[in-house]
C-alpha positions in Angstrom: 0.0 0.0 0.0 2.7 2.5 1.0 4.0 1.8 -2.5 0.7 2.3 -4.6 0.8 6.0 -2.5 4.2 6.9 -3.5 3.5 6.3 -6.4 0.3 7.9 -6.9 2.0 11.2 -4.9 5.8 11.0 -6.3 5.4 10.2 -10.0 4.8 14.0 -12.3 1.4 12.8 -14.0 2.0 15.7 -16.4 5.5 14.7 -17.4 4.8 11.2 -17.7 1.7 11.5 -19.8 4.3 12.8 -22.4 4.9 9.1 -22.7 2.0 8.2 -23.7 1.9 11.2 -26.4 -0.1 14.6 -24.7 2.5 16.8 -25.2 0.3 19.6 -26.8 -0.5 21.9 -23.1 -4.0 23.6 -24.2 -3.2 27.0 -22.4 -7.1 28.3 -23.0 -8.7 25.6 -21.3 -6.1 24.4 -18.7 -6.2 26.6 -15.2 -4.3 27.1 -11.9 -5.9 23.8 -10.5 -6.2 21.7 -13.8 -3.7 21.3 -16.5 -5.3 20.3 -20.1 -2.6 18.5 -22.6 -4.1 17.0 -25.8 -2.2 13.9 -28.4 -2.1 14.5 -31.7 -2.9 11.9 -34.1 -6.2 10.6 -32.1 -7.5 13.9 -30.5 -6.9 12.2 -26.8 -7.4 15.2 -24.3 -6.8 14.7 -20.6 -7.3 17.2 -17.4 -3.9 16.8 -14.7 -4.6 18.0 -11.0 -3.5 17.4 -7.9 -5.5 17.2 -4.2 -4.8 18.8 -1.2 -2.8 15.3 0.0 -0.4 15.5 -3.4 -2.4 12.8 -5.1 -1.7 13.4 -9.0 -5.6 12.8 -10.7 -6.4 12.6 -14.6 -9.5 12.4 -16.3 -10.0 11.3 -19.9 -12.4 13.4 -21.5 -12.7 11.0 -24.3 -13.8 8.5 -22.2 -15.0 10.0 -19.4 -13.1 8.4 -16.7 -10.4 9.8 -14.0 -8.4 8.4 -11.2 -5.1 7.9 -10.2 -1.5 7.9 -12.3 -2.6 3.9 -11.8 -5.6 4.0 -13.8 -4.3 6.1 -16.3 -1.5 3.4 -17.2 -4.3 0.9 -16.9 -6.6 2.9 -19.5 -3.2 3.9 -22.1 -2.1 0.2 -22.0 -5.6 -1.9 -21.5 -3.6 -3.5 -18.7 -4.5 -5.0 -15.5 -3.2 -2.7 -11.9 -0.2 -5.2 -11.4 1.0 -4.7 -14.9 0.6 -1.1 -14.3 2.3 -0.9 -11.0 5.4 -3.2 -12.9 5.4 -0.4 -15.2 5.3 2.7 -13.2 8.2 1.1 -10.7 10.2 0.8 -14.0 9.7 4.5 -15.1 9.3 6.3 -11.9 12.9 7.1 -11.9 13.3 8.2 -15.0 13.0 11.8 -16.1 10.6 12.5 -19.4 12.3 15.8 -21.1 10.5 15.7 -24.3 7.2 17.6 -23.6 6.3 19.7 -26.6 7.7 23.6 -26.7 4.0 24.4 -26.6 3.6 22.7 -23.7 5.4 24.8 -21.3 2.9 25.1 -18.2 2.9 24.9 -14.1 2.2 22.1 -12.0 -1.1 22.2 -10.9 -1.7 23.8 -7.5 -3.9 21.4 -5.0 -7.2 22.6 -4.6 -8.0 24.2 -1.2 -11.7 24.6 -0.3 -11.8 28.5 1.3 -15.1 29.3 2.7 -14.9 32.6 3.7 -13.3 33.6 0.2 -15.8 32.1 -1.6 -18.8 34.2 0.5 -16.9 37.4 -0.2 -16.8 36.6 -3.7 -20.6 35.7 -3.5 -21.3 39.0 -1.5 -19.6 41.3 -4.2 -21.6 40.3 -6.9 -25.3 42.4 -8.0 -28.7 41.5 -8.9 -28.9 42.3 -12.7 -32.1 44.4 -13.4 -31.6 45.4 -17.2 -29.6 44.3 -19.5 -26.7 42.0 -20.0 -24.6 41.6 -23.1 -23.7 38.3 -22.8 -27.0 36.7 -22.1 -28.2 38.7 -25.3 -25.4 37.0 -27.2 -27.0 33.6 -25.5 -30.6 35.1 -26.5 -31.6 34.5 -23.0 -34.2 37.3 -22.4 -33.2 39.6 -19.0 -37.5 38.8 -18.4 -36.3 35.5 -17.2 -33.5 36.3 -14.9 -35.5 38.8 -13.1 -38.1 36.4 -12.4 -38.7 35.7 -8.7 -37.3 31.8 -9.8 -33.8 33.1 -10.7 -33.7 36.1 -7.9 -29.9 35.6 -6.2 -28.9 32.7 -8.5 -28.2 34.5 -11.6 -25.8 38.1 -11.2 -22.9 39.8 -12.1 -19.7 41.3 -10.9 -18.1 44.2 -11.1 -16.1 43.6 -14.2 -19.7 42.6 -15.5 -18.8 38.6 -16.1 -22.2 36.2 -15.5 -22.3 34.5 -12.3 -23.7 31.5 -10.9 -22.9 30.3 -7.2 -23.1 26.5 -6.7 -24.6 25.3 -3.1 -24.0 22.7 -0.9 -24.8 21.2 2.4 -23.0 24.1 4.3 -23.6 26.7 2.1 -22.3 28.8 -1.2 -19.8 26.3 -2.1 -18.7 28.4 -5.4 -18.9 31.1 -7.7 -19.1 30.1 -11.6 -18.1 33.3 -14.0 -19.2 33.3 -17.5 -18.6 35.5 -20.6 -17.9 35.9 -24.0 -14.9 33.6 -24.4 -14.4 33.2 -20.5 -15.6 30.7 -17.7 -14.2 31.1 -14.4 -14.7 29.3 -10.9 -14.0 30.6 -7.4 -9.9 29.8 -7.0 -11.4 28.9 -3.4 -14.4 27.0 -4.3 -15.6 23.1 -4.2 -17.9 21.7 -6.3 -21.8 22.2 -5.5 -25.0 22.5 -7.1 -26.1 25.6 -9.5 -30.2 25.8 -8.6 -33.3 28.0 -8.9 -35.4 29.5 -5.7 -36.9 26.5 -4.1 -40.4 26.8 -2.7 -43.3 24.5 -1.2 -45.5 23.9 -3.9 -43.2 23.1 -6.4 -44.1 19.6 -8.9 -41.1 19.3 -10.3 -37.3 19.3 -10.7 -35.2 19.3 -13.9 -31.8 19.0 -14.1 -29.1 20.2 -16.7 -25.5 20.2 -17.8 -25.0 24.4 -17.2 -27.0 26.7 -15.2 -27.0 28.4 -19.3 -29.2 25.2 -20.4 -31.8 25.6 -17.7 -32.4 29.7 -18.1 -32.4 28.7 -21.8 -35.4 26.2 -21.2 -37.2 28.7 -19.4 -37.1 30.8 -22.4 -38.2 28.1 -24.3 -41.1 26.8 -22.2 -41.9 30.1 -19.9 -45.2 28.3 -18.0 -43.5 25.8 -16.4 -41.3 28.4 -14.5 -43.8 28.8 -11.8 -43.8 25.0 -10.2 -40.3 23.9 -11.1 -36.9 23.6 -9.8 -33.7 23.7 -12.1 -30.6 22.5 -10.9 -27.5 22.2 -12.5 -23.9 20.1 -12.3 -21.9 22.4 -13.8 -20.7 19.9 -16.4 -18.8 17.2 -15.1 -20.1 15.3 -11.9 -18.0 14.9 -9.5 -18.1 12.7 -6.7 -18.6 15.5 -4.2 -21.8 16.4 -5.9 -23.3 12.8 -6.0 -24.2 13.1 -2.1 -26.1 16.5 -3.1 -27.6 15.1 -5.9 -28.9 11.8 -3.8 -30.3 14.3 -1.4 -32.0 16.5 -3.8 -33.4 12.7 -5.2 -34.7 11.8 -1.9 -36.6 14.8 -0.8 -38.1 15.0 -4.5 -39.3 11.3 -3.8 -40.6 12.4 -0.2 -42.4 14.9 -1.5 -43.5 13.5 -4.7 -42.2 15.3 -7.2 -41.6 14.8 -11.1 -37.7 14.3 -11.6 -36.7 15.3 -15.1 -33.1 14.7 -16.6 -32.7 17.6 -19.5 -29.1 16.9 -20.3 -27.1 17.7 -23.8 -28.4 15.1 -26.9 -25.2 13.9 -27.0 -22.6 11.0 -25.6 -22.0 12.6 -22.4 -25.6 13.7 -22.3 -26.8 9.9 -22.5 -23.8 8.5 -20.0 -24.9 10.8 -17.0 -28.6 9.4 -17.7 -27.1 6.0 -17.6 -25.2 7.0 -14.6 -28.0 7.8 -12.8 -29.8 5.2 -13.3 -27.6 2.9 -12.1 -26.9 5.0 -8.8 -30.6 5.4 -8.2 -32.1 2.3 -9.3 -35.1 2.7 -7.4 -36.4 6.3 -8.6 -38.2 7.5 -11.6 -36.9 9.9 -14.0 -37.7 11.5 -16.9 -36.1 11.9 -20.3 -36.4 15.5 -22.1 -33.0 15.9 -23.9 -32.5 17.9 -27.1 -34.4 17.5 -30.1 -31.5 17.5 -31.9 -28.4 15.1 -32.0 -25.5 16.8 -31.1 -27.7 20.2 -29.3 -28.0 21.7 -25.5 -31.0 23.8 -24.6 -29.2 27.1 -25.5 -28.4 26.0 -29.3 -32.0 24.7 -29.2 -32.9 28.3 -27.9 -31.0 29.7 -30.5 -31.9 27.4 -33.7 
């Protein structure tokens, strides 16, 4: 065991995934917490981070797994853990010096969950009462946002970026920032929940990818607003959010509620539906994706 740590702590993720060909550092997408590096040849793109313990992670977009250094060897050489451990033991002393000139890039920081930062960020931010250029862009009318549904959930900042804050059991647990060519998250921020006002007589939840899909099926389908919920994940779920996601399952069942899953038509879309279904086997949900292969709610908004 003390092995399978050291190696999952010791052993640069980032420099050894050269190896295995991403050696292309994607300096738009990558941030303090997450590197991004791409292969060419295949178009493999992978996400490098670190916890707060100095565990190297790595999820695959591609195929929509993560884990350890371990399970990244396992995935690159369709190998069993031993073989993978064999191999690591093998490399771990050696030095990869061929990353790509492009690929020049910091080790990701770990990720430090900072409560108080993440209310001050919260705090600063402002109702928005007219208009906003980038939900025009987004066609999202400014109607919707000021609707008693979306009071608190949907502002701005000073520099006039969209935000969203994500909630969990204790609280704000982030800030999302969105605009034209930008998405930001509080540097001090875990993952939560993105939802809508919650009240008493509500009939029904929905839940999306982006807290841009669910303000976009508002638009879409306006007389629904006043007994619905609308959550969001933020894109990927991670396993922090499950636990918020079983609870938000479990008072919905309690209270007898309609449990819609409005994800993107697409791969990812239909892989969190078959997610959930296999986490919560006993509960009843909806389908109401896309009409369109290959859409989310906004390019539907904006067909």
């Amino acid at each position: 065991m003390r092995e399978l740590e050291r190696i999952k702590t010791e052993i640069d993720l980032i420099a050894y995934a050269a190896i295995y060909g991403y050696t292309e550092f994607d300096r738009h997408k990558s941030t303090q917490a997450c590197v991004i590096l791409r292969r060419f040849g295949d178009n493999g793109k992978i996400g490098v981070s670190r916890t707060s313990d100095g565990r190297w992670l790595c999820f695959d977009f591609r195929q929509d797994s993560g884990g350890s250094i371990l399970d990244f060897v396992m995935r690159e050489k369709r190998c069993n853990l031993g073989e993978a451990r064999k191999e690591l033991a093998q490399r771990s002393n050696r030095r990869a010096s061929f990353l790509s000139p492009t690929a020049i890039h910091q080790s990701p920081q770990p990720k430090r969950h900072d409560q108080r930062r993440v209310v001050r960020e919260y705090a600063a931010t402002c109702e928005i009462k007219y208009k906003h250029a980038y939900l025009e862009s987004r066609r999202i009318m400014v109607g919707i946002v000021t609707n008693h549904r979306f009071i608190g959930v949907v502002r701005a900042d000073r520099r006039n970026n969209l935000c969203f804050p994500y909630f969990n059991f204790s609280g704000i647990a982030g800030v999302e920032r969105r605009n034209h060519n930008f998405k930001g998250y509080s540097k001090g921020g875990s993952k939560g929940l993105w939802h809508s006002k919650l009240e008493g007589n509500d009939q029904k939840i929905i839940l999306f990818e982006s807290p841009i899909d669910a303000l976009s099926y508002a638009c879409l389908y306006p007389n629904i607003i006043r007994h619905t919920r609308f959550f969001a994940t933020g894109g990927q779920i991670s396993k922090q959010q499950w636990p918020l996601i079983g609870g938000m399952i479990k008072k919905a069942n309690r209270a007898k509620m309609q449990i819609v899953l409005a994800f993107d038509n697409d791969q990812g879309g239909r892989k969190y539906i078959q997610e959930f279904q296999r986490r919560f086997p006993k509960a009843h949900f909806e389908l109401d994706l896309p009409p369109v292969q290959g859409r989310d709610w906004n390019d539907q908004l904006n067909k």
